[in-house]
Structure formats: C-alpha cells, structure tokens
N, C-alpha and C positions, 0 to 999 in steps of 0.2 A: 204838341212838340213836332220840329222839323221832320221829316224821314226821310231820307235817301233812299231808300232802295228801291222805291218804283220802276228803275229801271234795271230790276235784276233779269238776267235772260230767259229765267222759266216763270216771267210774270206777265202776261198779253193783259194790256187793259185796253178797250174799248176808245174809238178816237173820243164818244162825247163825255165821258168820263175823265180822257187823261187830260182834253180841253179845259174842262172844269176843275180837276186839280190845279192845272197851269194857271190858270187865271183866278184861283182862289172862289168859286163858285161852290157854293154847300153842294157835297155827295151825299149820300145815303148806302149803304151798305144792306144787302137784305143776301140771308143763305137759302139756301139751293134744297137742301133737306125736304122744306115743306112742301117741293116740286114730286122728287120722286119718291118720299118716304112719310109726309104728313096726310095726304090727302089724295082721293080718287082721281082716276080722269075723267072728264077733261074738267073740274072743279080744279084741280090742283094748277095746273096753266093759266084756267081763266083768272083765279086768285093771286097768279105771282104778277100777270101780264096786268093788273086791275090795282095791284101795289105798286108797279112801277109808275103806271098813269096816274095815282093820287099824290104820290114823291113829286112826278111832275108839275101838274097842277099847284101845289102848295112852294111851288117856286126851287125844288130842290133838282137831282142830276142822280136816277137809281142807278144803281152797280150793284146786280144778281151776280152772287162770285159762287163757282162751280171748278172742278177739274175734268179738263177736257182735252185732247190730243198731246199730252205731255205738259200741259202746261197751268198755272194756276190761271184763271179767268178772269176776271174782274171787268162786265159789263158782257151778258147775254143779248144776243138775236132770236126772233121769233122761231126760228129753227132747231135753233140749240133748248128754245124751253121743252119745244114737241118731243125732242129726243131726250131730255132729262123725266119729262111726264109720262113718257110711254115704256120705255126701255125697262126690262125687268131685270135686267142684272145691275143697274149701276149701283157703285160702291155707297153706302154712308159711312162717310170723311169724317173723322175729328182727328185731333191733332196728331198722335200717332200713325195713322194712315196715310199722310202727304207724300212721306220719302216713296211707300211702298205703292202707292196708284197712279204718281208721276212718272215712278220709272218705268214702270209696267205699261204706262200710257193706256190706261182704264176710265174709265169716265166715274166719275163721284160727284155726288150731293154733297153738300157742306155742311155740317153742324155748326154750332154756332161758336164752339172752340175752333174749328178751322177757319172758319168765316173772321172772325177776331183777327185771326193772327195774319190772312190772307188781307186785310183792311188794312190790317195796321203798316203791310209791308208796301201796298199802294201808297199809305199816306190820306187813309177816311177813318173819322173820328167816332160816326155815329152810325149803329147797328139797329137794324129794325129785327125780330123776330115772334115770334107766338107767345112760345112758353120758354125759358130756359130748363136747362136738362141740372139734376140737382144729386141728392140724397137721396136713394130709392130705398120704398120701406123694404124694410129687414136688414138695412146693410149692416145693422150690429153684426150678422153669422155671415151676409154675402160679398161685405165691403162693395160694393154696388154704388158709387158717387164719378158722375160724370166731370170728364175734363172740362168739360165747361165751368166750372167751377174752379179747378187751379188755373186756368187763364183767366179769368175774371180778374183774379188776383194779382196776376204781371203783365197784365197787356190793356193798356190806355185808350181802351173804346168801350165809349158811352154803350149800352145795349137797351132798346126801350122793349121791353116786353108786357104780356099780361100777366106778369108773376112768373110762379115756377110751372112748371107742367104739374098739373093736380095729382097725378096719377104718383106723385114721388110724396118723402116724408116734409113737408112744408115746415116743419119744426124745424130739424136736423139742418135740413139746408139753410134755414134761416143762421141757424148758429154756424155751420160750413163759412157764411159768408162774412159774421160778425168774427171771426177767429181771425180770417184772412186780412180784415182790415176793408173790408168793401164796401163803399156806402150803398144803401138801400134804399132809395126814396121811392114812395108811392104821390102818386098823382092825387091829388083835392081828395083824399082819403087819409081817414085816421088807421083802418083795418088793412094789412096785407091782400091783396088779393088773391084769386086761385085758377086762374087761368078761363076756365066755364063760367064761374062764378065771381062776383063780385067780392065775395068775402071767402077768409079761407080759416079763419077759427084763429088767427094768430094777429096782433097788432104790427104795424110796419115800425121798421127804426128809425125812418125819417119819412114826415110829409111836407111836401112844399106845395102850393095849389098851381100857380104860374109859370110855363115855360121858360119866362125870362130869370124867372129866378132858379130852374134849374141850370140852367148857361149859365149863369155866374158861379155855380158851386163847382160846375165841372173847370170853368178856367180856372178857377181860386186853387184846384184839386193839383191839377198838369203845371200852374206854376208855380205850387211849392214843391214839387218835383215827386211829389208822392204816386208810389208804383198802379199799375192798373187800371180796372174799370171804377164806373156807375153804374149799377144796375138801377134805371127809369121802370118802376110798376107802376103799368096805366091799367084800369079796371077794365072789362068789358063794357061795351055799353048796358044800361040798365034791362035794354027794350028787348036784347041777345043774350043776356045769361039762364044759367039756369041755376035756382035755388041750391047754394052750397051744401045743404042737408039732402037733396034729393041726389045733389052729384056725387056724396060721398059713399049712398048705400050702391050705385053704380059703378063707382072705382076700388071698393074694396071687393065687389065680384069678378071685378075684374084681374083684381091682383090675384085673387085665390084660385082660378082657371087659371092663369098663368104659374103657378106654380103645381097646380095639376098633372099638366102637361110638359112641364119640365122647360119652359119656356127660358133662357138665360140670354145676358149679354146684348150683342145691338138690335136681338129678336124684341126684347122685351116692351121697348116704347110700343112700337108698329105695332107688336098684337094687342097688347091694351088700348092701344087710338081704334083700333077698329071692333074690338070688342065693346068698348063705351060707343061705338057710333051706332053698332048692332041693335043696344040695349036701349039706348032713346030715341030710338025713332027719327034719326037722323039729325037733333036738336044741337049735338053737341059737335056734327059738323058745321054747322050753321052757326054756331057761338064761337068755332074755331077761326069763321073766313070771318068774322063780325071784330075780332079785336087785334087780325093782323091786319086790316085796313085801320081801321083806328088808328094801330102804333105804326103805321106809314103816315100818318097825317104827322103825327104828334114827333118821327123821327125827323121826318122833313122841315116841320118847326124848328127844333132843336140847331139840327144844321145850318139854318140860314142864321138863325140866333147867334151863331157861334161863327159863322162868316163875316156877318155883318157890325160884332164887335169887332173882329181882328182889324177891317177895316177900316172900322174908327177908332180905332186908336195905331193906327199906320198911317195917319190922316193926321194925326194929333201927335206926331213924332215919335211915338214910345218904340 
C-alpha cells in the first residue's frame, strides 16, 4: 500500500535507498539490534555489512534503519555500523522507545517492532531479521510477550526470519500470532522452525515451498486490505544448525540462570544469547550469522518478486 510519509522531518533515508523507493526498485529493511545487542565485535559488523552485500548482490537496495542524532535512519554508512557495534550504551528501541531516544537524541538499535514501524513509515515492505522476539516462558506469572508481536498484527511488512527466537515459549507465540490473525508460512517445511535449529517441536500453520508463491499471498493479503504483517519462517540451513534436542537442554539452562540471577525485561534476550553462546562452544553464534544471511537472500528475493509484479501489472494497465 501507498505511504506518504517518507518525508516526515524526523525520517533521514539514505540517497540509495530514497532513489530506489522513487524509482520503485525492491528495498530490504534489516534492524539495527543484531549490530549492537545480537552479537560480538567485530562479528556483529562484519554480519550486518555481509547482509547488506548479499541484499545487493541478489538484485535488492539494504536499508539498516537505527536511531541516530535525533532522527529515525533508514540506510546506514560504514561509520555509523562501527559506532552502533562498538558503543556500549546505545539504546534497544522497540516501539515504545522512539518518542523517548529521539528526543533525547540517543543513539538506538532497532528491534524489530521499531524496524517495522520505521519501514513501514519509509514506504519498505519486506524485513529481514534472525529471530523475531515472541512469548517468553513463564509469561503466565511475568506476562513477558514482546511488541513485536502486537506490530506484527497492524503494521503491513512482510518479516522473513528463522522462526521465533528459541530461547522464548514457541507454542504460546505460535497461538500470540494465530489470535492476532498473522499468517505464518514456513519455507519448504512442514515443522515450524526454531531459530538454531531446523525444527522446533511444533508444526507451522502454513507451508508454501516457492518465493513466488509467497509474493502472491502477501499481495492477495495488502489488497484485500487486511491489517498487518507475514511472518516468512526460513529454517537454518541444514549444514549450520544445531540439533533441536541438544539446543533445548541448552536454553532451558539458560532460562533458569536467568532467573537465578534475577535477570528481567530488555536484559533478558542479551544475557540468554550469550549464555547459549558460552555453552556451545560458539556453535550457536555461527548458526546465528548462518540464517540471517540466508534470510537476506530469501528477503531480497521477496522484494524484487514484489517489485517486479507491481511492474507488471503497471505495464498491463491495472
């Protein structure tokens, strides 16, 4: 659907980015998070800087969107990733956070609720990310369920990821998103995936095998005017996972240190990603960089898929 507000005054996009919106060239949208709150340095840089150049390559236009000198971002400089990867105080942004680290003029990572909503006000359809942020076990006593999940549900960008982030309740989310009305397609799979892992103990609610037949479900979605996202679950690759049984006795050590220690709120991811990276031997950062290049191929796909009908049928008079 159209946006206008690309040009609101607290939105700086990037010339090769606002280029490629003007001219209807496929964007790609990737957040900021997995820069200064997913992964070490300098892994964390080389992985965003290595997702933009696969976007490229696969014919797309990346847009790293972050908060930075007052303003929403929307297409990073090598500059700006050093300073998101190194800097030890920038903010993690989701959707709540924008009013309060813009006007503060603070510098923020984007989650992928911010990311969304920061796309969507550019005018970019399709999101690349890891893991989306979900249901975390226990939210029966801690109601612990990320905004990314009620943006899912009214904001109109596709998000291809590898599932939910494992470390959450994969069940709970699953039903989070079948409540909201979110479609759920996993990629050439019949089993949901789990982020690490190829499988996650739960079957997906839809599978389609083909790119072109996910763009058709997403335009059929936006023109019958129905609200929100797709969430795209691509597996890891085979060669980079690790066995869902071995990553579960892993994340349930992890969750119980984490409540040890009294660990709450936006501490909770970061110290679980790094206590699962502690505990395998580095396996599961490597399984981590292994399925967001992936879903930058697979986003890039997506986007031109979905450029390249508008154009044919802006060709074809409709």
């Amino acid at each position: 659907p159209e946006n206008r507000m690309n040009d609101h005054k607290l939105l700086t996009i990037s010339a090769d980015v606002r280029d490629a919106l003007a001219s209807g060239q496929p964007v790609v949208a990737l957040e900021s998070s997995i820069i200064a709150h997913g992964m070490p340095y300098p892994v964390n840089v080389d992985t965003a800087l290595q997702m933009e150049d696969l976007v490229r390559s696969h014919q797309a236009i990346p847009a790293t969107i972050a908060l930075l000198d007052g303003t929403l971002r929307v297409g990073l400089n090598r500059e700006q990733f050093e300073f998101l990867g190194t800097k030890k105080d920038v903010w993690k942004v989701s959707l709540r956070d924008i009013p309060y680290v813009i006007s503060r003029k603070l510098p923020g990572a984007t989650t992928v609720a911010a990311t969304m909503r920061i796309a969507h006000m550019a005018g970019i359809r399709i999101l690349v990310t890891g893991g989306i942020g979900g249901v975390h076990r226990g939210a029966q006593s801690t109601m612990d369920i990320s905004a990314d999940l009620t943006e899912l549900s009214q904001t109109p960008v596709a998000v291809v990821s590898a599932g939910v982030k494992s470390v959450l309740d994969v069940g709970l989310t699953l039903e989070y998103l079948e409540t909201w009305g979110i479609p759920v397609v996993t990629v050439g799979q019949d089993q949901f995936p789990g982020f690490y892992s190829r499988e996650s103990g739960f079957p997906s609610p839809l599978r389609l095998d083909e790119p072109g037949a996910i763009a058709h479900l997403l335009r059929v979605k936006w023109e019958l005017g129905l609200q929100g996202a797709v969430l795209i679950a691509n597996p890891v690759p085979a060669k980079d996972e690790i066995p869902f049984t071995e990553m579960e006795i892993v994340i349930r050590d992890a969750v119980a240190a984490a409540g040890k220690n009294r660990i709450s709120g936006k501490q909770v991811t970061p110290f679980l990603l790094q206590f699962i990276a502690e505990n395998t031997g580095g396996k599961s950062l490597k399984a981590n960089v292994a399925a967001v290049k992936n879903n930058a191929i697979l986003g890039a796909t997506m986007a031109r898929l979905l450029s390249d009908g508008e154009r044919s049928r802006q060709l074809a008079g409709q």
